[in-house]
N, C-alpha and C positions, 0 to 999 in steps of 0.2 A: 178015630180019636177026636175030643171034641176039641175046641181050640180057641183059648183067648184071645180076644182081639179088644187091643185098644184104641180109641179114637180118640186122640187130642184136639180142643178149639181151644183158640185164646182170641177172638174177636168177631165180631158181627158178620165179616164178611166169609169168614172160612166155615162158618157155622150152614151157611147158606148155601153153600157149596159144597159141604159133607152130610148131609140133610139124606138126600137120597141112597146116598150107602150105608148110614146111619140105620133108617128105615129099613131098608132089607136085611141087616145086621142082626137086628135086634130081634125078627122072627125067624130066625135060620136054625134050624137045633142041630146043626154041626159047629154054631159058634157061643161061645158066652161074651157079651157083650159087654165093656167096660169105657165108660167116657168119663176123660179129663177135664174140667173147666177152669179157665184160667185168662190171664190179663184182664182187656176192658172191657170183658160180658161183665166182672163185678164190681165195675166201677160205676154209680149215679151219673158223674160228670158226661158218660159216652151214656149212659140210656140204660144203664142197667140192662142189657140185654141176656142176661142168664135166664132171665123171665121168658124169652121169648124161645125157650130151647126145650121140647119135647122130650122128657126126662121119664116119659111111662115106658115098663116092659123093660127096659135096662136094670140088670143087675147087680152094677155097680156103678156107682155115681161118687166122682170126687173133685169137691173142688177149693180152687187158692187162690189168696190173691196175693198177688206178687206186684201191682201195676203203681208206682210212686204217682203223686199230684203231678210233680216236675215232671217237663217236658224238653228236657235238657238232656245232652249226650251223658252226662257225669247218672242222672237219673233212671236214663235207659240200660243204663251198665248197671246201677244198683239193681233195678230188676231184672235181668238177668242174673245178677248174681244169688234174689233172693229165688226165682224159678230153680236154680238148681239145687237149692237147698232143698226146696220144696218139691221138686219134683223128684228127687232120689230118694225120697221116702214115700210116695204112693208108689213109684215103682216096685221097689221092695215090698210093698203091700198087697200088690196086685198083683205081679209076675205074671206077666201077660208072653204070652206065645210068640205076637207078632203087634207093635204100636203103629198107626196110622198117624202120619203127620203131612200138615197141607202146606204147600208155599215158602214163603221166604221171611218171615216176621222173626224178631228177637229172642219173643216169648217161645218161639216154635222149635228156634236153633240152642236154646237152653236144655226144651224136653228133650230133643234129639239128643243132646251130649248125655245128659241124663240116662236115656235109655239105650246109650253105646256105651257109658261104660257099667253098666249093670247086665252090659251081655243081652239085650234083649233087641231082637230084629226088627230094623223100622222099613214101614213102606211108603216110599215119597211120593207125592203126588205134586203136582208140576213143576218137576225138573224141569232144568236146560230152555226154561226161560231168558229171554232177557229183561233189564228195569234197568238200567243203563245210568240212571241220572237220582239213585238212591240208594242206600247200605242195602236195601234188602235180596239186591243183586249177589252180594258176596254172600249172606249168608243162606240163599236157597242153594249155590253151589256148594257149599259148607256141608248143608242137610245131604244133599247128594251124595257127597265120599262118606258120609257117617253111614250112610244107606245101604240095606241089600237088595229089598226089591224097591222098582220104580216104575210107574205108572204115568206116562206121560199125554200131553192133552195134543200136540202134532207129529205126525213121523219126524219132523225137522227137529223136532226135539228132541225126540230119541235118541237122533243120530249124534244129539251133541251133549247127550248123557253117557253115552259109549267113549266121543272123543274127551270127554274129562275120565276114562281109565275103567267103565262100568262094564261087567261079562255082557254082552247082547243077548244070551239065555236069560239076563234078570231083567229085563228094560220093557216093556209092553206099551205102546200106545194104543191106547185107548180114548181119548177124546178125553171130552170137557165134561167135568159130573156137573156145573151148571144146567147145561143143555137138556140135560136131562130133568131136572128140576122146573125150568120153565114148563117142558110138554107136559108136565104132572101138576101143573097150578093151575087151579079153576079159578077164573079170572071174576071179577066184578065188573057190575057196572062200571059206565061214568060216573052214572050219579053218585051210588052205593060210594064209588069209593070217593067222591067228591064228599059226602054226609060223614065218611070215617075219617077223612082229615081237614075236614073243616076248612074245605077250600071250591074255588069258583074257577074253573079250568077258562082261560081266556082264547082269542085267536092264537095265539102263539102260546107255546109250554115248552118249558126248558127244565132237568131235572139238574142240578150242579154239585159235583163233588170234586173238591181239590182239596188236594194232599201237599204238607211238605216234600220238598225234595231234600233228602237230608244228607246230600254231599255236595249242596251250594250253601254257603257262606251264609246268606239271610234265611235259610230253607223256602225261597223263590216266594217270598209276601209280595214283593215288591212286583213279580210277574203276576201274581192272585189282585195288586189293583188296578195293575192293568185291565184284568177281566171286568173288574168293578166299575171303571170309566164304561166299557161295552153297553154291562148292564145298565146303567144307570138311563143311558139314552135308549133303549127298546121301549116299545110302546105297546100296548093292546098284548101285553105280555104275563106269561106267571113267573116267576119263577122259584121251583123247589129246590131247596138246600139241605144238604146233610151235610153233617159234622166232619169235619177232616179228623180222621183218624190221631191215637196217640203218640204218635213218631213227636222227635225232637221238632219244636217251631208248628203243631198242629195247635195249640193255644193261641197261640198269634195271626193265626189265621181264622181259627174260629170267632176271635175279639172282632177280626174288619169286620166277617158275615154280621154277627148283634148287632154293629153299626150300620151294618148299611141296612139288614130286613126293620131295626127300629123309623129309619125315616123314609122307607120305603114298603109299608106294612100293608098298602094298597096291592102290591105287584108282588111280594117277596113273602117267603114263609121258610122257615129255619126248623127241620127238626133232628133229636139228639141222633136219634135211628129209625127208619122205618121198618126194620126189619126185613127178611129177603121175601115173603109175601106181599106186602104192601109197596118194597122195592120193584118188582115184578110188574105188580099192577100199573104202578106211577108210570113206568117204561113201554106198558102197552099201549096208551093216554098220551104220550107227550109227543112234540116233535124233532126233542134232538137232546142228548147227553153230552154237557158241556163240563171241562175239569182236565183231568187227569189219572182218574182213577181206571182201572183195570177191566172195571163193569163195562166202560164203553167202549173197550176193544174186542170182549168174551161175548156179554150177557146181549149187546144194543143190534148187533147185525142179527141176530134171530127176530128181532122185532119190526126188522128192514126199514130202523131209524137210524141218521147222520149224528157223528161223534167230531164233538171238536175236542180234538187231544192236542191241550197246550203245553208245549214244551220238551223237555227230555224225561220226563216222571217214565215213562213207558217205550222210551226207545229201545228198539232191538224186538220188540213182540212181534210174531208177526200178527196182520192185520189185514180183513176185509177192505174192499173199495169203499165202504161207508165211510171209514174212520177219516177227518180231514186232518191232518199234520197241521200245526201253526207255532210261529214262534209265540214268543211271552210279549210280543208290543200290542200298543193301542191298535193301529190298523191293520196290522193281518189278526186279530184276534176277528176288528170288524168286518172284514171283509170275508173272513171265514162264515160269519152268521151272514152277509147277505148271500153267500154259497147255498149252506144250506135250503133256506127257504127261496130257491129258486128253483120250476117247476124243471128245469136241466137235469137236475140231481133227484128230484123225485120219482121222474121217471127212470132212470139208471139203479135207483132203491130195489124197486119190486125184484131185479134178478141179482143181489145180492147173494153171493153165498157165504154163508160161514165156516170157517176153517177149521171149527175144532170140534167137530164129531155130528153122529149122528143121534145124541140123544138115550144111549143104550148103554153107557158106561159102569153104572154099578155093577151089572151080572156081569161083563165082562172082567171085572177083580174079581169079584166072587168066585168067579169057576178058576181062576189062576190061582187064589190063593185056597181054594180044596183041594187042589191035585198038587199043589207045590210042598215038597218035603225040604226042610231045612234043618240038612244033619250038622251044618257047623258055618260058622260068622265070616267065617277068613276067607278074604278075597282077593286076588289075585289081580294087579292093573295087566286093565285090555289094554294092546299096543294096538293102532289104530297101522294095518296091512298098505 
């Protein structure tokens, strides 16, 4: 029997990361292929990146927008509140077999609720994470109890999707669909891609994403200029910026970057998205992922480059020897960059391993969810023996 399958994205980064199961989806003729589009793929302000999402050979395409200007808790609750309006009628429209939902975001735990209570089976894809030092902690575990099947990116995570009540007959780990997506990118030049963004790779390259922390009080600006003192003094340097995401206080972080790449336009360049292609690329090219985002815990130790991970945004993940922990001040932020570019650390890079898979993930769901029968919803909490 052939069998609907839906894929939800509601942002640049989960798009990039469901790419590769997408693709094998979509020419499978035991599945009919149906994707959601939704939050800041349709918003201008983030880059419009619906553009950037391979919409051929899909036979149903739907999408909403739900994502307010505001960048405030009061405004992240409105949309969530308009996601489930919206999204309980393509459910209904679609009646899909089995919904795919990635991670921990707002927009994600809307469709979830969505598609639990319209009776429709979701499969999670990275559970039993941790983000320690953001909302989106509470609501990837959210996604999980809504959840039947789950697909996890370490066994440690598995095991701590069982201890939140999950059958261990539903819980697969599987590794990181990233990974997979990297060994499938034909890479560009330097040059080539130095010519597609309009930029002059220096001794030193730094790719920089930071995000609100949106269970600190300022959503941590005030640790983002800290960063900004760092930057300000490197020299013979680039450095690439991308937009901190739509979370509450992602505005107010993005206003410091315009300030500082306007009177720093020699060394600094800002863009809305690069997409997970030219994302890729940048990360081949540079010599270290500075921020907070999730890229330089997952995506940066395949590239056997150093991550400075400022703060609590990503506590609890686990994490390669690349990755360097630092508080939010001036001098361990600096002291973290002369780590890096110390030939110490460079040599220790080459045998880096990464922790979350071999690269082989999609077929691994694929052949789980053709042989997996799902006579009924109702689940049972695992008592942990």
């Amino acid at each position: 029997m052939i069998k609907k399958i839906c894929v939800f994205t509601g942002n640049r980064a989960d798009y990039g990361i469901l790419k590769p199961l997408i693709n094998k989806l979509k020419f499978d003729k035991d599945f009919i292929l149906q994707l959601v589009i939704s939050g800041s793929h349709l918003c201008k302000e983030y880059g419009f990146t619906f553009n950037d999402i391979d919409i051929s050979n899909i036979e149903h395409v739907e999408k909403t927008e739900i994502q307010l200007s505001s960048d405030t808790p009061i405004g992240t609750i409105k949309s969530m509140g308009l996601g489930l309006i919206s999204f309980s009628e393509i459910i209904s429209k679609l009646k899909p077999d089995l919904c795919f939902i990635l991670g921990d975001r707002f927009e994600a735990l809307s469709f979830a609720i969505a598609c639990y209570v319209c009776n429709i089976a979701i499969a999670h894809l990275h559970g039993g994470e941790l983000t320690e030092g953001v909302l989106d902690d509470g609501f990837r575990h959210s996604i999980t109890k809504l959840s039947y099947l789950h697909f996890t990116s370490t066994e440690e995570y598995r095991k701590r999707v069982i201890q939140l009540g999950e059958e261990p007959e539903r819980v697969f780990n599987v590794g990181a669909l990233t990974i997979e997506n990297i060994k499938n990118t034909k890479f560009l030049s330097k040059k080539e891609l130095e010519r597609k963004l309009n930029i002059k790779f220096k001794k030193n390259n730094f790719v920089i994403t930071f995000h609100p922390s949106t269970l600190e009080s300022n959503y941590n600006a005030n640790d983002f200029k800290e960063l900004i003192r760092v930057l300000d003094e490197l020299d013979n340097s680039l450095l690439i910026f991308t937009k901190a995401n739509c979370d509450p206080g992602g505005k107010l972080i993005n206003s410091i970057i315009y300030e500082f790449v306007s009177k720093n336009n020699d060394k600094a360049t800002l863009f809305d998205s690069l997409g997970d292609f030219l994302y890729l690329n940048v990360l081949k090219y540079v010599d270290a992922v500075v921020g907070n985002s999730s890229s330089g815990i997952i995506e940066a130790p395949y590239f056997k480059i150093p991550t400075i991970n400022i703060g609590d945004r990503q506590k609890g993940r686990i994490k390669a020897e690349s990755i360097i922990d630092c508080k939010s001040d001036y001098n361990d932020i600096k002291n973290a960059f002369k780590y890096i570019l110390s030939n110490d650390l460079k040599n220790k890079l080459r045998n880096i391993k990464n922790p979350y898979g071999d690269g082989n993930t999609s077929d691994k769901i694929i052949k789980i969810i053709k042989n997996i029968k799902i006579a009924s919803l109702k689940k049972s909490f695992y008592n942990l023996k």
